[in-house]
Structures are given as C-alpha cells and as structure tokens.
LUMZAGU-965608 format. One line per field, with one value per atom (N, C-alpha, C, O): residue number from 1; atom name; x negated, y negated, z negated. Coordinates in nm, 2 decimals, decimal comma, m for minus. Layout:
# LUMZAGU-965608
pos = NUM;...
site = CA;...
c1 = X;...
c2 = Y;...
c3 = Z;...
# end
This chain:
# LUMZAGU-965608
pos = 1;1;1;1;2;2;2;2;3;3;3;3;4;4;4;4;5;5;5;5;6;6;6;6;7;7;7;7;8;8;8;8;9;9;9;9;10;10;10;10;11;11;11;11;12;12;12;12;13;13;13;13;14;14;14;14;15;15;15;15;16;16;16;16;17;17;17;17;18;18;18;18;19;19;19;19;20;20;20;20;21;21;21;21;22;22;22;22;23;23;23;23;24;24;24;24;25;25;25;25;26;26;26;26;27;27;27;27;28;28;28;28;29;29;29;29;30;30;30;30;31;31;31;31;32;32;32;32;33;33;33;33;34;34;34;34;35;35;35;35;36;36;36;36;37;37;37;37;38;38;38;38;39;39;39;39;40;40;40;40;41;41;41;41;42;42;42;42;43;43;43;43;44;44;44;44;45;45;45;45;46;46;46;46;47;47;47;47;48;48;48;48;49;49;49;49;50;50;50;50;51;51;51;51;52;52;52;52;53;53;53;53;54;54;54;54;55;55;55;55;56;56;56;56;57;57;57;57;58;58;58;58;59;59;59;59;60;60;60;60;61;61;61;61;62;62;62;62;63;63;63;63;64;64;64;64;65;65;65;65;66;66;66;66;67;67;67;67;68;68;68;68;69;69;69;69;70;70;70;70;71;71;71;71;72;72;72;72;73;73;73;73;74;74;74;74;75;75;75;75;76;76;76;76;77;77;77;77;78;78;78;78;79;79;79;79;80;80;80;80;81;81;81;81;82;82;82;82;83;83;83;83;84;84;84;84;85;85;85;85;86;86;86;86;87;87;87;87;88;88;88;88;89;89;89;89;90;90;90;90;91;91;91;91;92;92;92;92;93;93;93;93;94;94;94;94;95;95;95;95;96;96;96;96;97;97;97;97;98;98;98;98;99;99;99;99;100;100;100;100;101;101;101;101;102;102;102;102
site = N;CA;C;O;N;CA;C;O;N;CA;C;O;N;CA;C;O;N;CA;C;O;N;CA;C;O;N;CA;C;O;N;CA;C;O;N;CA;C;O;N;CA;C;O;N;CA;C;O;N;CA;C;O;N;CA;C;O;N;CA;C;O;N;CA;C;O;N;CA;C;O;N;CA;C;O;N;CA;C;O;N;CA;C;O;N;CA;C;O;N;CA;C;O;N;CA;C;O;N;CA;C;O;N;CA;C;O;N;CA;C;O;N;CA;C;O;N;CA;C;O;N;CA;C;O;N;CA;C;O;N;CA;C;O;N;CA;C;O;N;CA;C;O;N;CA;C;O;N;CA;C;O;N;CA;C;O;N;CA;C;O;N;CA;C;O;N;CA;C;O;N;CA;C;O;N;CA;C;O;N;CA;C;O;N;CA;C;O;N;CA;C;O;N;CA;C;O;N;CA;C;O;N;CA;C;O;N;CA;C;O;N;CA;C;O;N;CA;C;O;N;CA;C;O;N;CA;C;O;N;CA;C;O;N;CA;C;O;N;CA;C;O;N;CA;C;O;N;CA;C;O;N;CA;C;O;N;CA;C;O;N;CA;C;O;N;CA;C;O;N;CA;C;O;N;CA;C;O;N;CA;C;O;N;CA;C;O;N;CA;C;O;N;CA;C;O;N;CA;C;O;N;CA;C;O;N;CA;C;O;N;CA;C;O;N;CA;C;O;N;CA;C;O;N;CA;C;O;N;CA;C;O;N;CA;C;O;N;CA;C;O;N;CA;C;O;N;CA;C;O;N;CA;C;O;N;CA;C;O;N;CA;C;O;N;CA;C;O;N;CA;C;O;N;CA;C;O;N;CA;C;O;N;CA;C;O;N;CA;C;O;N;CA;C;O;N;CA;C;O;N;CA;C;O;N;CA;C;O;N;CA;C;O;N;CA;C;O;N;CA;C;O;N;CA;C;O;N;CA;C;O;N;CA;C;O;N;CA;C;O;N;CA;C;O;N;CA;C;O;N;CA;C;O;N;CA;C;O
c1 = m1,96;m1,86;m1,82;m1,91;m1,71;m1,64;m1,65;m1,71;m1,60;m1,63;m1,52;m1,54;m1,41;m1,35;m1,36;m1,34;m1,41;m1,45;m1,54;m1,51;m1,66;m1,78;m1,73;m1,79;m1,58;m1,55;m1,46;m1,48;m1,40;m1,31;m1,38;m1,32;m1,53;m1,60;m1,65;m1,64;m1,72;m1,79;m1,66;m1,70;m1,56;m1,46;m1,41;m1,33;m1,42;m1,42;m1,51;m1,50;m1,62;m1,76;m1,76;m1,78;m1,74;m1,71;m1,60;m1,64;m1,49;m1,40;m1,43;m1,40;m1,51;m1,58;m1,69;m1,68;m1,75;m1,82;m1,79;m1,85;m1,71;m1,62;m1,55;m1,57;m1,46;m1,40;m1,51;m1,53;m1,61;m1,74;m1,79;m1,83;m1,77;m1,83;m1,73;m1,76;m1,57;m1,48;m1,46;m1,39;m1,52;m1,56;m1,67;m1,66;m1,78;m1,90;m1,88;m1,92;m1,79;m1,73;m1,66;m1,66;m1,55;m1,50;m1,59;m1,63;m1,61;m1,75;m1,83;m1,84;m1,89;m1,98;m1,83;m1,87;m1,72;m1,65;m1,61;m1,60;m1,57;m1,59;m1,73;m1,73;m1,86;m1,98;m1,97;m1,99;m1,94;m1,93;m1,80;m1,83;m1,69;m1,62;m1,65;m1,64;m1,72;m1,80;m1,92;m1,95;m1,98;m2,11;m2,02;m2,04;m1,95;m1,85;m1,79;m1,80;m1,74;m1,67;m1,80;m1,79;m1,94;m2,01;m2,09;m2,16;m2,04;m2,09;m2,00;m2,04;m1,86;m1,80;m1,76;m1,69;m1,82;m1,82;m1,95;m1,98;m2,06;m2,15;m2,13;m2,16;m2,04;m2,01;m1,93;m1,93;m1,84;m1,76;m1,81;m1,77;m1,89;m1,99;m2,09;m2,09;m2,16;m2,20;m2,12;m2,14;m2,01;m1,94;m1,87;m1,81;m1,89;m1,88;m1,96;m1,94;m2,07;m2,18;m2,28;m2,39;m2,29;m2,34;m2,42;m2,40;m2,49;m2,54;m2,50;m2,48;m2,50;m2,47;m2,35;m2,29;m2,29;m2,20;m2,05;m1,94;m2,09;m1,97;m1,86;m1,85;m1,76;m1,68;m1,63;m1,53;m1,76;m1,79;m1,83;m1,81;m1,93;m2,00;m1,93;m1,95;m1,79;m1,70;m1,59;m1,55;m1,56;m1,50;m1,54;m1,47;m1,67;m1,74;m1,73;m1,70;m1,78;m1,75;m1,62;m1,61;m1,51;m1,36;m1,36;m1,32;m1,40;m1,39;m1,42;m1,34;m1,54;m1,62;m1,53;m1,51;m1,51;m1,44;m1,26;m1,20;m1,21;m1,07;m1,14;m1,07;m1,26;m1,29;m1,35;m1,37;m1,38;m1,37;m1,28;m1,31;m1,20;m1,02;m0,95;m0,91;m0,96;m0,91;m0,95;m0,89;m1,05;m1,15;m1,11;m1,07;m1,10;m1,06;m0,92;m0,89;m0,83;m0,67;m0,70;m0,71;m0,73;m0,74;m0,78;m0,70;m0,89;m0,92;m0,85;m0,88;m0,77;m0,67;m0,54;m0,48;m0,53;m0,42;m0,40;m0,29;m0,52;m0,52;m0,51;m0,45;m0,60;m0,60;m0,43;m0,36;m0,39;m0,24;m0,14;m0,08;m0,14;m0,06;m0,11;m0,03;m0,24;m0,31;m0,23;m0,17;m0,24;m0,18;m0,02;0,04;0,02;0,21;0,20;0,27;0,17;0,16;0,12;0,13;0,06;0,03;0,15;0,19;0,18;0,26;0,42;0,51;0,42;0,55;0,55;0,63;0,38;0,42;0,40;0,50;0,35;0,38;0,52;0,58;0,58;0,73;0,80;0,87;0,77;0,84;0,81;0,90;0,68;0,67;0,73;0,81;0,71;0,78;0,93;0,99;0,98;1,14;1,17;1,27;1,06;1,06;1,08;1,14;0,99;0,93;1,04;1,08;1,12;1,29;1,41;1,51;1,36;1,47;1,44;1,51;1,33;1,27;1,25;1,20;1,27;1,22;1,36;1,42;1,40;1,54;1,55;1,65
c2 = 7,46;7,39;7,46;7,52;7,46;7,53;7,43;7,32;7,47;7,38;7,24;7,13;7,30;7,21;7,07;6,96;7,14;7,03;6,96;6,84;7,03;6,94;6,82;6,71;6,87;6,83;6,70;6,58;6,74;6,63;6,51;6,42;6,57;6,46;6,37;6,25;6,45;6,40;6,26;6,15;6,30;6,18;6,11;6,03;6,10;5,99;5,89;5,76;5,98;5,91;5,80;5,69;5,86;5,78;5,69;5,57;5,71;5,62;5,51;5,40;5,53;5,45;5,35;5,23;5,41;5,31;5,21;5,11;5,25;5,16;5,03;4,90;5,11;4,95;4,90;4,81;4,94;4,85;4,75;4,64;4,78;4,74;4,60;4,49;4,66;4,54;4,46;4,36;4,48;4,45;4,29;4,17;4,37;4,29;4,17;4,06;4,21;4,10;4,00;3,89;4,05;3,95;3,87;3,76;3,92;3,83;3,71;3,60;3,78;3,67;3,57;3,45;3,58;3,51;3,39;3,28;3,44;3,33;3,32;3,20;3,35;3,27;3,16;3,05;3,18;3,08;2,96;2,84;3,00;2,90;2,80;2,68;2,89;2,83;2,69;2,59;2,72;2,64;2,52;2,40;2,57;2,46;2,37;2,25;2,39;2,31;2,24;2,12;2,32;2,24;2,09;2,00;2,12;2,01;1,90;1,80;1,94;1,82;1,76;1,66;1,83;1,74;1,72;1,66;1,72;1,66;1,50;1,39;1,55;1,45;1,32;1,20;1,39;1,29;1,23;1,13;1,29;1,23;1,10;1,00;1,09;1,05;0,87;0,75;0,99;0,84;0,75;0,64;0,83;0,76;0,65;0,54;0,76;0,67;0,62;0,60;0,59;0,55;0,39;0,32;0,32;0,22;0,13;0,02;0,14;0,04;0,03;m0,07;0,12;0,13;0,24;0,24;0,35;0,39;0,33;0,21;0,41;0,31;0,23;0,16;0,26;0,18;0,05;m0,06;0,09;m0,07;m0,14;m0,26;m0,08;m0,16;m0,23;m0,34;m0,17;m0,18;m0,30;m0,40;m0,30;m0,42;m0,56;m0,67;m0,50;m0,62;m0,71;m0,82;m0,60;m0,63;m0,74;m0,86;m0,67;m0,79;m0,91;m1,00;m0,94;m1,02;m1,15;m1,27;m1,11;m1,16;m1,21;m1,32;m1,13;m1,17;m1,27;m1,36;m1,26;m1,37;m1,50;m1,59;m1,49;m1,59;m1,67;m1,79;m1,63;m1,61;m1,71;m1,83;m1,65;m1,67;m1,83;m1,93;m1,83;m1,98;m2,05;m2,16;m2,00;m2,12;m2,16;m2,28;m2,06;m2,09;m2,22;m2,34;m2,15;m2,26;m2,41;m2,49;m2,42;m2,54;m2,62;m2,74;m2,57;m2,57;m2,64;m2,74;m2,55;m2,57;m2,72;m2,77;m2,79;m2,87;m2,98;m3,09;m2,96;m3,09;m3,09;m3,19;m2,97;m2,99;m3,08;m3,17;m3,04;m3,07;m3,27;m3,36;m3,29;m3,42;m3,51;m3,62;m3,47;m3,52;m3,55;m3,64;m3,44;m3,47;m3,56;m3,66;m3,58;m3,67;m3,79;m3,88;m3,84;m3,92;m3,99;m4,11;m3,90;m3,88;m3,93;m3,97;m3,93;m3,92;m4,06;m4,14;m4,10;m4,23;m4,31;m4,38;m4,34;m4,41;m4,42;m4,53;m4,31;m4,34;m4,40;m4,50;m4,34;m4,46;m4,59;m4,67;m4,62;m4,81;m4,83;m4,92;m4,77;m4,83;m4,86;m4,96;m4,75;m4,74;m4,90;m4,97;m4,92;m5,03;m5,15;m5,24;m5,14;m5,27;m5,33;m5,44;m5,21;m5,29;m5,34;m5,40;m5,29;m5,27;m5,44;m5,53;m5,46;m5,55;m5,67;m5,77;m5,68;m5,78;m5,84;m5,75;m5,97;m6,04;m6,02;m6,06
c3 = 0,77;0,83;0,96;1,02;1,01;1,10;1,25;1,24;1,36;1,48;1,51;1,57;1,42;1,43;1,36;1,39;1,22;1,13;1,21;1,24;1,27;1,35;1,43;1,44;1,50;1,62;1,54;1,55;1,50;1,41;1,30;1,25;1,29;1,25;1,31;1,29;1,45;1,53;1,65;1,69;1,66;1,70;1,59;1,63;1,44;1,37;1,36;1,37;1,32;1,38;1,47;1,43;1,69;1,77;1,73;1,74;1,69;1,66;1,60;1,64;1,48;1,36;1,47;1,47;1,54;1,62;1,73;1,75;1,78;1,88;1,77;1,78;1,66;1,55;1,54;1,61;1,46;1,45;1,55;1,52;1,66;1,82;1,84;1,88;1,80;1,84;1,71;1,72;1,61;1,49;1,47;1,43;1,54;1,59;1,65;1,61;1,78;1,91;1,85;1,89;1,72;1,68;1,56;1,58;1,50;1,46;1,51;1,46;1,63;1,77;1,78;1,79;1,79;1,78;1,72;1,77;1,60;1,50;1,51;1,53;1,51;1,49;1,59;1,55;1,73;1,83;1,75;1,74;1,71;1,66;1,56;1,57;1,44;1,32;1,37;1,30;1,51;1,56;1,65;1,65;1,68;1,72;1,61;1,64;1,51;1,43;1,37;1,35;1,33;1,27;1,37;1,32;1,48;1,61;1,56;1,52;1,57;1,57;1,40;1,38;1,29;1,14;1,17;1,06;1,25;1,27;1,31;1,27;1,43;1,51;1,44;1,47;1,31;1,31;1,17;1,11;1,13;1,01;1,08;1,02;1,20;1,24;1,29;1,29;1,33;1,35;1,24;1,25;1,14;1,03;0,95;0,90;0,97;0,83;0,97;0,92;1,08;1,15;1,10;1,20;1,01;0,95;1,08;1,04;1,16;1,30;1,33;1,28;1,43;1,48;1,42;1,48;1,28;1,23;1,20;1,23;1,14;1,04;0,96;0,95;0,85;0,73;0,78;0,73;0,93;0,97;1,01;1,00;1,09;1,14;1,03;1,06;0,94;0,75;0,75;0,76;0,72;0,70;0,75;0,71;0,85;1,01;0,96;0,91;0,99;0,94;0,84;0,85;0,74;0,62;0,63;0,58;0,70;0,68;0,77;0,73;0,87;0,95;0,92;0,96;0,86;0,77;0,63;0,59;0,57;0,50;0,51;0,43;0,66;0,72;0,78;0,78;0,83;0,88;0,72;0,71;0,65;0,52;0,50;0,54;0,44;0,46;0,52;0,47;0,67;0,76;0,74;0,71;0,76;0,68;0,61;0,64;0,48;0,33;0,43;0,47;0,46;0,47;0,58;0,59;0,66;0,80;0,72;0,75;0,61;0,53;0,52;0,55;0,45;0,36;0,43;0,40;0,58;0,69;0,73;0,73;0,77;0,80;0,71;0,76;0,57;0,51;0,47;0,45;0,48;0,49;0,64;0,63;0,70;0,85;0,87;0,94;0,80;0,78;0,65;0,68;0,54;0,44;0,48;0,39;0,59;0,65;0,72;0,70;0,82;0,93;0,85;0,91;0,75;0,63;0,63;0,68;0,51;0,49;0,60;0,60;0,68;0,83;0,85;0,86;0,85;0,94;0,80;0,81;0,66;0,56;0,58;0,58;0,59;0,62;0,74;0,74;0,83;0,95;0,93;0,97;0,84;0,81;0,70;0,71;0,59;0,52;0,55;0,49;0,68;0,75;0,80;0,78;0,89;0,95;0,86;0,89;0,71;0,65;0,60;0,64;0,52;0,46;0,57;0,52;0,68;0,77;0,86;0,93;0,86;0,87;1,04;1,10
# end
C-alpha cells in the first residue's frame, strides 16, 4: 500500500470513529428517553389498577353509588306519585262536598 492509501484509510477510520461516538450519544439518548417513558406507563398503570385508589376502584365506587341513586329514585318515585294521588282525591272530595252540600 502506498502513503496515501495509508493516509486515506487512516482519516476514514477517524471519521468512522467520531459517527460511532455521535452514534453512541444518540443512543444514551433515546436510552434516557426509553427510562423515562417506562416511569410514566409505570406510573399510569399504577394509577389505574391501583385495588384502592386507581380507576377501576373509582369505576366501581361510581357504580355503586348511581345504583344506589337509582333505588332511591324508584322508591322516591312511588312516595311522590302516592302523595299527589292523594293530594288529587282530597281536593276532588273537597270539590264534591261543595257541590253535593245545599
């Protein structure tokens, strides 16, 4: 091999080492990003299946509470509509009583 060849290998070479280098750095890069993202699907797994305090427990909670909500409606319903059926026939006898009485 001739000096130039040497020389023209030898700065591909360095060349080849420096991309590798800025190669590497971006690498450490995304590995820093990658440790990051896996913190917060940690994080947001956690706040999910949390048996206490996630969102499923709060799901729950929810429900339980609109089905009691519900319940009370219905049976709310029934006193309401009992109280105006009431409230009805009263004011019809009262209305009878004037009509029927001299």
């Amino acid at each position: 091999m001739t000096n130039q060849m040497m020389m023209d290998l030898t700065q591909s070479i360095t060349g080849l080492g420096s991309k590798i280098d800025v190669l590497g750095v971006g690498i450490e890069g995304i590995k820093v990003d990658i440790d990051g993202m896996a913190d917060d699907i940690s994080k947001i797994k956690e706040a999910m299946y949390n048996p206490d305090k996630g969102l499923y427990a709060r799901h729950a909670q929810l429900e339980a509470r609109i089905a009691s909500l519900e319940s009370w409606k219905a049976s709310n319903t029934k006193v309401v509509w009992s109280i105006v059926s009431l409230t009805i026939a009263l004011v019809m006898n009262s209305i009878w009583g004037m009509i029927t009485t001299p």
